[in-house]
Every structure is written in structure tokens, then in C-alpha cells.
DOROVO-41634 format. One record per residue (C-alpha): x, y, z; residue number from 0; residue in three letters. Coordinates in pm, 1 decimal. Layout:
N
<<X, Y, Z>, NUM, "ALA">
...
This chain:
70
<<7316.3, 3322.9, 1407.4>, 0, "UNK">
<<7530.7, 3526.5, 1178.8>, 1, "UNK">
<<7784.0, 3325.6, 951.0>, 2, "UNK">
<<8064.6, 3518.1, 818.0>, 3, "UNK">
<<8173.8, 3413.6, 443.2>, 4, "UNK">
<<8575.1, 3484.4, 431.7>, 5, "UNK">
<<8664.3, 3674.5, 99.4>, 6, "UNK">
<<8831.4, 3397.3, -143.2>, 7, "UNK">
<<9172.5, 3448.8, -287.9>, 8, "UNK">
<<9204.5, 3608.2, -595.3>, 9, "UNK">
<<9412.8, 3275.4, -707.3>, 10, "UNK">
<<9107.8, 3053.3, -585.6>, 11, "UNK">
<<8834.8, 3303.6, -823.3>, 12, "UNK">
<<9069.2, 3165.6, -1103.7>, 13, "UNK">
<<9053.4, 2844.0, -1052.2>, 14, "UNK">
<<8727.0, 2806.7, -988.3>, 15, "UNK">
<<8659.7, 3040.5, -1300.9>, 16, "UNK">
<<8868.4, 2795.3, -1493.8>, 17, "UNK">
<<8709.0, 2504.9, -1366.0>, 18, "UNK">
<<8339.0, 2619.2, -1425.4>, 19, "UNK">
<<8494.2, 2724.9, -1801.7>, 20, "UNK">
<<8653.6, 2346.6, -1842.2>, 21, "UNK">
<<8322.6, 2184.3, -1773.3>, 22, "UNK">
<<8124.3, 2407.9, -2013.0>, 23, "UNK">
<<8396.0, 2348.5, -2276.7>, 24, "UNK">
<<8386.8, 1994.9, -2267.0>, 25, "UNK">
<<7974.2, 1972.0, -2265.8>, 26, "UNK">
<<7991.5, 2212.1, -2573.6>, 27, "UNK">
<<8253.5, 2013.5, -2728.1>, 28, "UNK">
<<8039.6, 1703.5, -2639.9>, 29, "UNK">
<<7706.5, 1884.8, -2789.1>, 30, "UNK">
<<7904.0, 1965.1, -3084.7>, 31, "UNK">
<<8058.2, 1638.4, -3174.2>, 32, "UNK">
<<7717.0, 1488.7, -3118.8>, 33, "UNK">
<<7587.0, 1695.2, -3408.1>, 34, "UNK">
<<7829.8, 1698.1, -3625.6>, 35, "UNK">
<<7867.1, 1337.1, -3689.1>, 36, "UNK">
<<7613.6, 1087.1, -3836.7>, 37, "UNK">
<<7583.5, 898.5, -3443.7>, 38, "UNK">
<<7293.5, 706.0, -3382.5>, 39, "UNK">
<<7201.4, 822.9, -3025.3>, 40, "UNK">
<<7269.6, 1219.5, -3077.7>, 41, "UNK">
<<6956.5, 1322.0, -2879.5>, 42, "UNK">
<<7066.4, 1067.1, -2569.7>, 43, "UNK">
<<7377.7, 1292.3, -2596.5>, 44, "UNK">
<<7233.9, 1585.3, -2601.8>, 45, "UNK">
<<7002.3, 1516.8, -2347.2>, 46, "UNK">
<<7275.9, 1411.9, -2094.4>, 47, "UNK">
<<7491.7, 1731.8, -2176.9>, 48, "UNK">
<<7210.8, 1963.4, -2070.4>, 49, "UNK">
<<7131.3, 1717.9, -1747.1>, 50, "UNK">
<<7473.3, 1770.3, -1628.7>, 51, "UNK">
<<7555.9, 2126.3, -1715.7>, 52, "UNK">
<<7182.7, 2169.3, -1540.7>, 53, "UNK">
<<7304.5, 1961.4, -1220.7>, 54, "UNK">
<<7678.7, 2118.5, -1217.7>, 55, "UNK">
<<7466.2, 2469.0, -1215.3>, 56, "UNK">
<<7280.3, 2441.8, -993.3>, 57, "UNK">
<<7550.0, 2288.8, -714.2>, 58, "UNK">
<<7566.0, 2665.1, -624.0>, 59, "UNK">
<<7252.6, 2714.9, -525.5>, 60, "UNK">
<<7157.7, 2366.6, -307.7>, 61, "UNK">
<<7265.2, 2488.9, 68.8>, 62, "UNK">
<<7574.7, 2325.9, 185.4>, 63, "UNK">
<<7562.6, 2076.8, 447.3>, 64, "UNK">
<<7751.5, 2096.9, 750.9>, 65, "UNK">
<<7773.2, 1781.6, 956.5>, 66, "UNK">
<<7752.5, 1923.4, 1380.1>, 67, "UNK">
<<8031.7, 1799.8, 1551.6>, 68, "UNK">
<<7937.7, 1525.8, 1847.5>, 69, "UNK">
């Protein structure tokens, strides 16, 4: 069985460009205020900044799943 992926809007590319550039922003900026102030847990931080960026990557690549229809 062939599945046919419809072309996305140009307007959609954006936003999902956007979005993918939000969430890298905000784990740099999280990274970044981490190390630039004396915190005690900086490595916990840094740690979970790489786990989600890691996760949020590779959403992409898991196969979807489709629930059949009864």
C-alpha cells in the first residue's frame, strides 16, 4: 500500500520552521543562563536541555501512529 504525503503549505513550512527555531532558542537560552551564572545544579540543567532538544529531534523520525477506524 502506497501512502501519498500532500505537499504542505508554504505558510505551514514557516511555522513549523519557526516553531523548531523557538524551541532551540529557548534550550540555548536555557544552556546559556545555566553557565553563565554561579547556579548550583548547572550540569542537571544542562543535562535536561540536551534530553529534550534530543527527544523534540527525534519526534521526526518515530513513525506516526494511526489509530484504524472500527
Amino acid at each position: 500500500m502506497t501512502t501519498i504525503v500532500p505537499a504542505r503549505a508554504p505558510a505551514l513550512r514557516a511555522l513549523t520552521l519557526c516553531l523548531h527555531l523557538l524551541v532551540l532558542g529557548l534550550l540555548v537560552l536555557a544552556v546559556g543562563r545555566a553557565l553563565a551564572g554561579d547556579r548550583p545544579h548547572t550540569g542537571l540543567v544542562i543535562a535536561a536541555a540536551v534530553t529534550c532538544g534530543l527527544v523534540y529531534a527525534a519526534g521526526p523520525v518515530v513513525p506516526r501512529v494511526r489509530r484504524a477506524r472500527p
